[in-house]
N, C-alpha and C positions, 0 to 999 in steps of 0.2 A: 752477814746481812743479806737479807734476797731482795730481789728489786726487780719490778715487772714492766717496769717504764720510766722513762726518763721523756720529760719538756722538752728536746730538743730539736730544733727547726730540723728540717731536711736534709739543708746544706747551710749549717751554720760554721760545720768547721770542718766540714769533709763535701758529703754529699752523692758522691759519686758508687758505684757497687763495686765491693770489695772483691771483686776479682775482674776489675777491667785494669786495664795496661799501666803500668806507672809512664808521668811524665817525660818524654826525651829530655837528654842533659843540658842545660841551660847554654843557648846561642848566642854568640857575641857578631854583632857585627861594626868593626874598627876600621871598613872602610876609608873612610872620611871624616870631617872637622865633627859630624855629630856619631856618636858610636849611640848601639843599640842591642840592648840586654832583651832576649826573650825568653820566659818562663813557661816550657813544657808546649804544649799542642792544644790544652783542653781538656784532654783523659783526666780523670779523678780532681776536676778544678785546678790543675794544676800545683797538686799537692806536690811539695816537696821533702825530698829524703836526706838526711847527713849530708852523702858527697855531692847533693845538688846544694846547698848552702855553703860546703868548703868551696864548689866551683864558683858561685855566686862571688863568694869573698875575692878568690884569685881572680878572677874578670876584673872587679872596681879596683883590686888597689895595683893591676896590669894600667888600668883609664889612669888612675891617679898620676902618675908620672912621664903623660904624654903632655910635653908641651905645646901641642898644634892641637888640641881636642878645645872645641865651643861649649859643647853638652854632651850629656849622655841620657839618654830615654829607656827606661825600664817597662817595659807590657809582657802580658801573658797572650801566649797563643790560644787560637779558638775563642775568642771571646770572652776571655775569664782573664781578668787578673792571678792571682793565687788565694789560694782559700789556705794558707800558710804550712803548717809542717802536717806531712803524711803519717795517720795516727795508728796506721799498721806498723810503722817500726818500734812505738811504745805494748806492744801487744805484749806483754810478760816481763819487760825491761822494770829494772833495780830504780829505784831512786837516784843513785849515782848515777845510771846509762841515761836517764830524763832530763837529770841535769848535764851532762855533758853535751845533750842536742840543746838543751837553750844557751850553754856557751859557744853550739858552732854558729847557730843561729843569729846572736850578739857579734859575734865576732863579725859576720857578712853585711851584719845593717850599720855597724858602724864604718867598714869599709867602704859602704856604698855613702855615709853622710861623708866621710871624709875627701871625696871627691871634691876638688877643689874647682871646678866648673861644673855651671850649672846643672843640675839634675831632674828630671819631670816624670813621674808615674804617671803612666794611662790607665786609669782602672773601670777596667769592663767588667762585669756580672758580679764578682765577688770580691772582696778584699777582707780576708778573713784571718785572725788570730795575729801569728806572726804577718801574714800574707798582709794585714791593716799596718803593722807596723812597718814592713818594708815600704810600704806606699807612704808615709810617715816620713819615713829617713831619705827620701828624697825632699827637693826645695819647693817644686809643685807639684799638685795633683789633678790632672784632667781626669774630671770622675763623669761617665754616662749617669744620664736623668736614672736612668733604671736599674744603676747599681747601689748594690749596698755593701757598708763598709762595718767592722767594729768587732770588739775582742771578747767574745762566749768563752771564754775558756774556763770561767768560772766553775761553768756545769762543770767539766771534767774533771776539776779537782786539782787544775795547774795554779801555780801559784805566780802571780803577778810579780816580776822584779824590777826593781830600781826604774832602770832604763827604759822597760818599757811604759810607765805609769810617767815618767817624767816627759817621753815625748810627746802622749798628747796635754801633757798639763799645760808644756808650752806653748801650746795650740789653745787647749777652750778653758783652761784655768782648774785648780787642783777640785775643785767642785765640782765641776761638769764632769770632769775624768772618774771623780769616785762615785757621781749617779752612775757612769756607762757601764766600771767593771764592777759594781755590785749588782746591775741590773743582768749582765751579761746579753743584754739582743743585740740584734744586728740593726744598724740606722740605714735606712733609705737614704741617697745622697741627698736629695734636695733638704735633709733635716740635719745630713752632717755637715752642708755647706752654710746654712744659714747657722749655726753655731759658730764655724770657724775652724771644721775639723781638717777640710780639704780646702782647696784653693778655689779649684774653676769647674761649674759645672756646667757639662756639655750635652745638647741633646742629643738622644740617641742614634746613631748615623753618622753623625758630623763630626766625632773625636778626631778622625785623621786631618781631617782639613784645619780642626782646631788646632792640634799639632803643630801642623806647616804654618796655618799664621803665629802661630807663636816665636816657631826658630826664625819665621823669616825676618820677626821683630828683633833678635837677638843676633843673626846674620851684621845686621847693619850698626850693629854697637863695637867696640874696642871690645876685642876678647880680654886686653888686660883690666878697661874696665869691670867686665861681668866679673873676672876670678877676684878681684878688689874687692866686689860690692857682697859678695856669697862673706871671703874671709872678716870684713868688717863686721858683720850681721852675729858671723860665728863668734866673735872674737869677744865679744858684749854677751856675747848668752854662754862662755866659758863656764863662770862661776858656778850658773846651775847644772851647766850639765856634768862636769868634772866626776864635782860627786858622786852620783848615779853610775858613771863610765867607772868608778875608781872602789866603791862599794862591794865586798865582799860575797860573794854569788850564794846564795842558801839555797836549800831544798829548791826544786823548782815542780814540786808534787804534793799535794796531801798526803800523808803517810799510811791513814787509816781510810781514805775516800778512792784516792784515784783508779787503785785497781778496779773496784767493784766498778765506777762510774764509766772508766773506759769500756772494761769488757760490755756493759750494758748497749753501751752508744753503738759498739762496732757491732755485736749480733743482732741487734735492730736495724742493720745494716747491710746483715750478711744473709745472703740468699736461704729460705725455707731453716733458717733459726726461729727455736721457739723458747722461751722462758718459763 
C-alpha cells in the first residue's frame, strides 16, 4: 500500500524532529511530605522510551510505601506534559515488541493509580496518547487554558486496550470515550474540562500557584484522612476497574495498518524525506 500523507496534527503524538535529544530519565524528588515526579526537560515533548516507563513504575510504587508522603505531583519539564510513548522505538518493532511497550506502559500507570495518597498532574502544552493517560491515572488534573489533551493513536493503527478506554469512561461516560477514540483529535482543555475529562483548569501562568493553593489546602487536612478518602472512592469503583486491570492483553497494533501508518507519520517527520 503507498500512502503520500497522513491527517495528522503536528504534534498530536510526537511533534518534535526526529533527531533532537531524547528526554533526560525521569526525576524524582522525595524530599519532603509532597514528592515530585518530572518528565524529561521538553526535547521531543517529552516523549518517553521503555526504561523511562520502567523508571516511572519504580519511583510510584518506591512513593507507595512511604508512610509520611501527603502527595505526589507528576509534571513534565519545559513546558509540556508528555505527548506519551516515543514512536522512534516502534520503528521496525514486531507486534510482540509493541505489545510489550503497552504492557511496560500499563504497568507504570497503574503503579502511579495505586499510590495511595493523593495524586495531581500538571499538564502543560500537551498530554498526548499514553502521556493523556498518565495524567488520567492520577486523582487530579491542573490542565493550562492552552493545553491540549487526548488519544490520536487511532491514526497509527495502535489498538485501544481495556484499561485505557475504561479510564476515561470513568470520567465522561462510555459515549463520550468512543466519540473521542473513533474521532482520534486532540481536545483543547477548556472542552476536556467542561465534559469532565480533567479536574481543574488553570490559566496560563498561574499553574504553579494553583499548585501551592491546592497542597496548602491538603497541608491542613489529616493525612489519614486524604489516604481514607482516595481508598474509599477506589474501593467502590473496584468492580469496574478489576476487569480491565485483569483482562487478557491482545495485539496492541493493526497487524496489516501500523507499519505502513507509522513509517508514514515518522518520515513526514523526518528532516528532507520525500514519499
Amino acid at each position: 500500500m503507498t500512502t503520500t500523507h497522513l491527517d495528522l496534527d503536528a504534534v498530536a503524538l510526537d511533534g518534535a524532529p526526529l533527531n533532537s535529544a531524547a528526554p533526560d530519565a525521569i526525576a524524582l524528588d522525595a524530599t519532603g511530605p509532597v514528592a515530585t515526579l518530572t518528565l524529561g526537560t521538553g526535547r521531543r515533548l517529552n516523549a518517553l522510551r521503555p526504561d523511562d516507563w520502567a523508571a516511572l513504575a519504580r519511583d510510584a510504587d518506591s512513593l507507595a510505601g512511604r508512610e509520611d508522603l501527603r502527595a505526589v505531583v507528576i509534571r513534565g519539564g519545559g513546558g509540556v506534559f508528555c505527548s506519551g510513548s516515543d514512536l522512534r522505538e516502534w520503528d521496525g518493532a514486531t507486534q510482540e515488541e509493541v505489545s510489550e511497550s503497552f504492557a511496560g506502559m500499563e504497568a507504570a500507570l497503574q503503579a502511579v493509580e495505586d499510590i495511595p495518597v493523593p495524586t495531581v498532574a500538571v499538564v502543560e502544552g500537551f498530554g498526548t496518547g499514553a502521556g493523556c493517560q498518565l495524567a488520567l491515572a492520577c486523582d487530579l488534573q491542573l490542565v493550562n487554558r492552552s493545553a491540549k489533551i487526548g488519544m490520536p493513536i487511532g491514526r497509527l493503527g495502535l489498538l485501544v486496550p481495556a484499561t485505557f478506554a475504561t479510564r476515561m469512561s470513568l470520567l465522561i461516560g462510555p459515549g463520550r470515550t468512543k466519540e473521542l477514540l473513533y474521532g482520534g483529535r486532540l481536545l483543547p482543555a477548556p472542552e476536556a474540562h467542561q465534559m469532565g475529562l480533567i479536574t481543574t483548569l488553570v490559566e496560563d501562568g498561574a499553574v504553579d500557584d494553583s499548585l501551592t493553593e491546592l497542597l496548602a489546602q491538603w497541608d491542613g487536612l489529616s493525612a489519614a484522612s486524604l489516604r481514607a478518602s482516595k481508598a474509599a472512592v477506589n474501593y467502590g469503583l473496584t468492580p469496574l476497574v478489576q476487569p480491565a486491570r485483569r483482562a487478557p492483553q491482545g495485539a496492541a497494533c493493526d497487524p496489516d495498518e501500523f507499519a505502513w501508518r507509522l513509517d508514514a507519520f515518522l518520515n513526514r517527520h523526518r528532516p528532507h524525506a520525500s514519499r
